[in-house]
N, C-alpha and C positions, 0 to 999 in steps of 0.2 A: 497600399492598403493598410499593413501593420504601422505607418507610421501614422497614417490617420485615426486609428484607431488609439493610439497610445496619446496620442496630443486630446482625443476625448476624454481618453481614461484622467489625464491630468485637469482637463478644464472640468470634468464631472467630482474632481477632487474639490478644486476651486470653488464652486456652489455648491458642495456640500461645508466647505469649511465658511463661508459667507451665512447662509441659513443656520450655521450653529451659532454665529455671530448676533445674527436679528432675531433669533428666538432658539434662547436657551432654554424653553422652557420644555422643548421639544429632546429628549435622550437620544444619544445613540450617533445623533450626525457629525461630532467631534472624529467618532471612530471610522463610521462611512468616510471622511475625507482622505486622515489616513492610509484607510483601504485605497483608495481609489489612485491615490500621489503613486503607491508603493506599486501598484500593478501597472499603472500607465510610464512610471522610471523604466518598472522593468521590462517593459514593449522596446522603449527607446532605447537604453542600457544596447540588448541583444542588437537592437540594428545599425548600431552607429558601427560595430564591429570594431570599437575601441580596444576589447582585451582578444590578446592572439590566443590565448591557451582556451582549446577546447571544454575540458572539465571546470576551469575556472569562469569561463562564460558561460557555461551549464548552471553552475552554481549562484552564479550570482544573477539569473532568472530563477530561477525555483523557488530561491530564499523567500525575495520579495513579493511572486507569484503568490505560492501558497501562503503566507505570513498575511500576503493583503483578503485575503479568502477566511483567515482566521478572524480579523479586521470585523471582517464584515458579519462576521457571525456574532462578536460581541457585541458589536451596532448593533444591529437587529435583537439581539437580548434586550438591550436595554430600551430599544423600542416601543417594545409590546413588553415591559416591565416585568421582567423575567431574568433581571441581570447575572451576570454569574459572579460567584467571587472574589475580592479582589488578586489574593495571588494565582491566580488563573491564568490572566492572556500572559503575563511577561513568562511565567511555567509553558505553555501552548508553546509562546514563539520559541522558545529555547529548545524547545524540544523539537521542532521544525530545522532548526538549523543544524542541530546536533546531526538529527537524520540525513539532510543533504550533503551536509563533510563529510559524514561514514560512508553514504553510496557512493558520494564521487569518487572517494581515494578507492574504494574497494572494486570499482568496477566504472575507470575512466572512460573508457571506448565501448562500455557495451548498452545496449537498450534497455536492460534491467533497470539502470536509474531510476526509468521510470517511474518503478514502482517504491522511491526511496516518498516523495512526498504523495502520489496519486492516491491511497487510503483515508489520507489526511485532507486533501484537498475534498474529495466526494464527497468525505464525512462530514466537511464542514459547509458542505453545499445541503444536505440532505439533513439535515439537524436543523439548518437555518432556515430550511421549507419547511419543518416541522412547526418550528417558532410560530412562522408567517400564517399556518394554519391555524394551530391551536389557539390561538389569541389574535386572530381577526377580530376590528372590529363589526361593530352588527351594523353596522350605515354602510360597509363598505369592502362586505365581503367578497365581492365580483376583483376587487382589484388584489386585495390579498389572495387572491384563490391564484389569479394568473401569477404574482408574486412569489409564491408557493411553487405551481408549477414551472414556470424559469430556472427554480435552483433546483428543483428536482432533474430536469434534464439535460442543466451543465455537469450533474454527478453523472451521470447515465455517462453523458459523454464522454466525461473523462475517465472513466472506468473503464470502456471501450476502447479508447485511443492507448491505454495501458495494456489492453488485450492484444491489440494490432502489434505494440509493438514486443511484446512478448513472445508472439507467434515469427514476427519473422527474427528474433535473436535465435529461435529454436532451431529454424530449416536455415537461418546463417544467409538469409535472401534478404536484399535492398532492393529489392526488383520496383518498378513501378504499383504491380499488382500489389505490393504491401503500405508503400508510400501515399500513394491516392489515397485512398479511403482514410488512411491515418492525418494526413494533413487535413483535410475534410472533416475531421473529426476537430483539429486543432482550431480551424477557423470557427467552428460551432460554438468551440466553448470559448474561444476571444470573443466574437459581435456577441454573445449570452453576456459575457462577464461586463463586459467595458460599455456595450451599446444599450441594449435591450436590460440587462441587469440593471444599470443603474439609473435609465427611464421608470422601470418597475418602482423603483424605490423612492425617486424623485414623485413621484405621483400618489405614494404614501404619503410622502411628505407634505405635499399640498392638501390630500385629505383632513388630517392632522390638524396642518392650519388654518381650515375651514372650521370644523371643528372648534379652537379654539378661540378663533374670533365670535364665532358663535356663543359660547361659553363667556366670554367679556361680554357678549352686547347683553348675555343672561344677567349677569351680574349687575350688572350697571342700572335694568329695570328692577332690579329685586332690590338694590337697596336705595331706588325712586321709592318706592312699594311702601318700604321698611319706613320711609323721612316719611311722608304722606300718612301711613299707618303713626306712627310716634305720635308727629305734629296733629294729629284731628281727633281719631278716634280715643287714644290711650287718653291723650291731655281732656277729652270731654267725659270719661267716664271717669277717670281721677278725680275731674270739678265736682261733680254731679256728689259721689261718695263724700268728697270734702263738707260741701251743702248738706247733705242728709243726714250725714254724723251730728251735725251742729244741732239740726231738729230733732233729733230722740230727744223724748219724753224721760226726764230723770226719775219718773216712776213706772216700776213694771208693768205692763200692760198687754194685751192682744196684740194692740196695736203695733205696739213697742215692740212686741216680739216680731212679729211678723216682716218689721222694715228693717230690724238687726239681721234679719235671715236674707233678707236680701242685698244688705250692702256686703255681708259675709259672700254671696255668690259676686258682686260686680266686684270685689276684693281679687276673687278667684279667677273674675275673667281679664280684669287688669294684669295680674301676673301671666296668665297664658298670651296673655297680647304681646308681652314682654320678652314671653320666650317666642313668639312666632318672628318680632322682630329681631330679636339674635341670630336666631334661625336664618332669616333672612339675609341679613350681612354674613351668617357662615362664620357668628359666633359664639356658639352653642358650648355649654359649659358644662352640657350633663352627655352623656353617652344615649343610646340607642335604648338599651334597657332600662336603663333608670326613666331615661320619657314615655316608655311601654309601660312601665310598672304605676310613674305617678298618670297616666290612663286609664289602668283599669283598675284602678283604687277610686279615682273620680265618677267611672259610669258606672260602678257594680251598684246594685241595691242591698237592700236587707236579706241577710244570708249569702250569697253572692261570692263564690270564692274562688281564689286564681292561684297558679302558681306561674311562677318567670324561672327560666333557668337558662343560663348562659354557658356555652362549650365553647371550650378555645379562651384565648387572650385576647379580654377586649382591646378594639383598637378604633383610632378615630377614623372615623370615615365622613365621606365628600359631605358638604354640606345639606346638597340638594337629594342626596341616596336618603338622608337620614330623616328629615322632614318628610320624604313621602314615603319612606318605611313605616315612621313612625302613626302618618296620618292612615297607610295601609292597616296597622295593626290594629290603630282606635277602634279603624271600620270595623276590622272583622271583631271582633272581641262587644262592642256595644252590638253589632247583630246577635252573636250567640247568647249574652245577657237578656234580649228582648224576645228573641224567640225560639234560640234550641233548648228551654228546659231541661240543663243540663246539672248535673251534679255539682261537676267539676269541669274547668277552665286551665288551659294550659297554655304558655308561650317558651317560646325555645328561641335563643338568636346561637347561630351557628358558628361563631368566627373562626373559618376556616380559611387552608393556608391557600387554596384556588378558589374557591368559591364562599359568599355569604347566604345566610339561608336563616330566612323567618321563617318559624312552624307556629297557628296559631290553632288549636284544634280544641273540643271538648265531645262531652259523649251524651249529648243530647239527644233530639228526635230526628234530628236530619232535614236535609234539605231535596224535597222531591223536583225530578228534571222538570216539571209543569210549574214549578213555585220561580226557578231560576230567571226568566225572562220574563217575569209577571209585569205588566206594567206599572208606573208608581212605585217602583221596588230596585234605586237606583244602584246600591249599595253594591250588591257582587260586580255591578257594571265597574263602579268608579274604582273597585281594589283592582281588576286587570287595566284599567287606564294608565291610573299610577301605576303600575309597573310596567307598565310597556315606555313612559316616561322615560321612565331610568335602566329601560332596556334588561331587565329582568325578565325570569319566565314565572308566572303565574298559573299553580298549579291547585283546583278544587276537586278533592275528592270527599263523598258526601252521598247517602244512600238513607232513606225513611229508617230510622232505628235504627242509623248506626253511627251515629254522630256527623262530625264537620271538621275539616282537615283544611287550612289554607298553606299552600308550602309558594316563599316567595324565595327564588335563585337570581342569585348576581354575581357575576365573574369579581375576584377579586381586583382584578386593573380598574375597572369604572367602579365599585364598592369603597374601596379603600381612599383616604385620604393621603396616606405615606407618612402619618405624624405619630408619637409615640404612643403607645398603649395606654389605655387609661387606666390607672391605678384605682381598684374596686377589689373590697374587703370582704365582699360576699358573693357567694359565683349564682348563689341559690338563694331565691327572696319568695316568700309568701304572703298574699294580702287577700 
């Protein structure tokens, strides 16, 4: 049975190092295979019964035992985008190994060992279910929950089997009554780590690359979208302004005016076509706030006034977070223009280090619960659409008299692009 299990542990190394190979673009599975080599050696290691010395055959399971549990902890960091830094794991393992040459020499023959890696080991079980929870993703929290749960009860167990053997170093008994339950305990936590472990995680992984096949078929119709948008509509409003300009009238006129004020608007909507198809390709040149601000500089009217502010470092973010950000903000900001009768107008983007967060509020006359579902009144529908989109939570609060409050939450993993901060010379813009 242990060697079955160890010929797993290697062959679940083997497809994890394969899938790092056919998609790099996935973190973390370089180290899962690692993990996985090092725990399934060390199964085989123990049973071949190559090394005669007791302590030193102790040792050279534990090393690789717990070291591949550390393994797996930075995998799973880097997973769910949460990495830790880099002089980390080589500091971890050395510190792993340090620990098992100190218990061993210090206490060859006794069952305390146990307790030289079991701390380390649990921690790193119960840290790793921590990961697996907090940064689930939203399509596919049923599988990270069980994922979660997995490492949480190889810690349990091994914490226990640390107990077991603690209790009978005390009363100085190897009896059966102490060894059952403890071996019992040891095979829980082998088919957890080697079997059941690494199916958990094998099955992130395919989520993952559902997911990101998804994500390429997205891309591939958006910049159909984009050639089709370019080639028809941009090219026939560009002709159309070309043709019109040539017809003004070189004297002032009504008339004259009236068709300059218009090609000044198809001008306007040329460049927005412009930027929806950068957008579109996911190559947008202005940041979050900057396309919030030239918005509501666009729908404000006469009198009309806003303020933007930005907390945190901005940073670039996903292509598609940011167009439906930005279309969420238009929405709401052109609604409170047209009908909260509002003083003042505020936007706030949040760039924080877990989460992002548009606040678009003003202190107008409010929005009554009987006005919210109104029929013909698509607007609050379409700002929770888009963000449920992009997997955001979409939060209105909003009372007769007491203005309007839109707060839009996004985890930092699906928010963030991973590319450098954009350099912006003013954190705080009025218009």
């Amino acid at each position: 049975m242990a060697a079955v299990l160890g010929m797993k542990s290697v062959l679940a190394g083997l497809v994890f190092y394969l899938l790092h190979r056919s998609a790099r673009r996935i973190p973390g599975l370089y180290l899962w295979a690692l993990a996985s080599f090092a725990v399934g050696l060390a199964v085989l290691l123990d049973l071949s019964g190559l090394i005669a010395n007791p302590s030193l055959a102790s040792l050279l399971f534990n090393i690789p035992l717990v070291g591949g549990q550390i393994l797996f902890l930075f995998g799973a960091a880097q997973f769910v985008g949460r990495p830790f830094r880099r002089p980390a794991l080589p500091l971890l393992l050395a510190t792993v190994t340090l620990l098992a040459l100190t218990w061993t020499l210090a206490f060859p023959d006794s069952a305390l060992r146990v307790l030289s890696l079991t701390p380390l080991y649990a921690g790193a079980n119960a840290w790793m279910a921590w990961l697996l929870w907090q940064h689930r993703a939203r399509n596919a929290q049923a599988a990270y929950g069980i994922a979660a749960a997995t490492m949480l009860v190889q810690a349990g167990a091994a914490l226990a089997q640390a107990a077991f053997a603690l209790l009978a170093a005390e009363i100085g008994s190897q009896t059966a009554a102490w060894a059952t339950p403890a071996n019992v305990l040891i095979w829980i936590n082998a088919v957890l780590t080697i079997v059941l472990g690494s199916w958990v995680l094998f099955l992130l992984i395919m989520l993952r690359l559902v997911d990101e096949l998804k994500a390429a078929a997205e891309r591939e119709e958006r910049e159909r979208i984009a050639r089709d948008l370019h080639d028809t509509v941009l090219q026939t409003f560009q002709g159309f302004v070309m043709k019109a300009s040539a017809m003004l009238p070189d004297s002032e006129s009504a008339l004259g005016d009236s068709l300059s004020h218009c090609l000044r608007d198809a001008t306007v909507a040329i460049k927005e076509g412009r930027e929806k198809v950068a957008s579109l390709r996911g190559v947008s040149s202005h940041s979050l706030h900057d396309m919030l601000r030239c918005a509501a500089v666009q729908a404000a009217g006469p009198g009309q006034q806003f303020s933007l502010r930005c907390v945190g470092k901005p940073r670039a973010l996903d292509p598609i977070v940011q167009q439906e950000l930005c279309a969420i903000g238009r929405e709401a900001v052109c609604n409170a223009y047209r009908h909260a009768q509002a003083r003042h107008h505020e936007l706030i983007v949040d760039y924080g280090a877990d989460t992002l967060v548009l606040t678009v509020r003003d202190d107008g006359r409010g929005i009554a619960p009987s006005e919210r579902d109104k029929c013909g009144h698509w607007g609050l529908r379409g700002i929770e659409e888009r963000a449920r989109l992009i997997h955001a939570d979409a939060t209105l609060r909003s009372a007769p008299g007491a203005g309007t409050t839109w707060r839009i939450e996004l985890k930092a993993t699906l928010a963030y692009a991973g590319g450098q901060p954009y350099a912006v010379s003013h954190l705080t813009q009025h218009g």
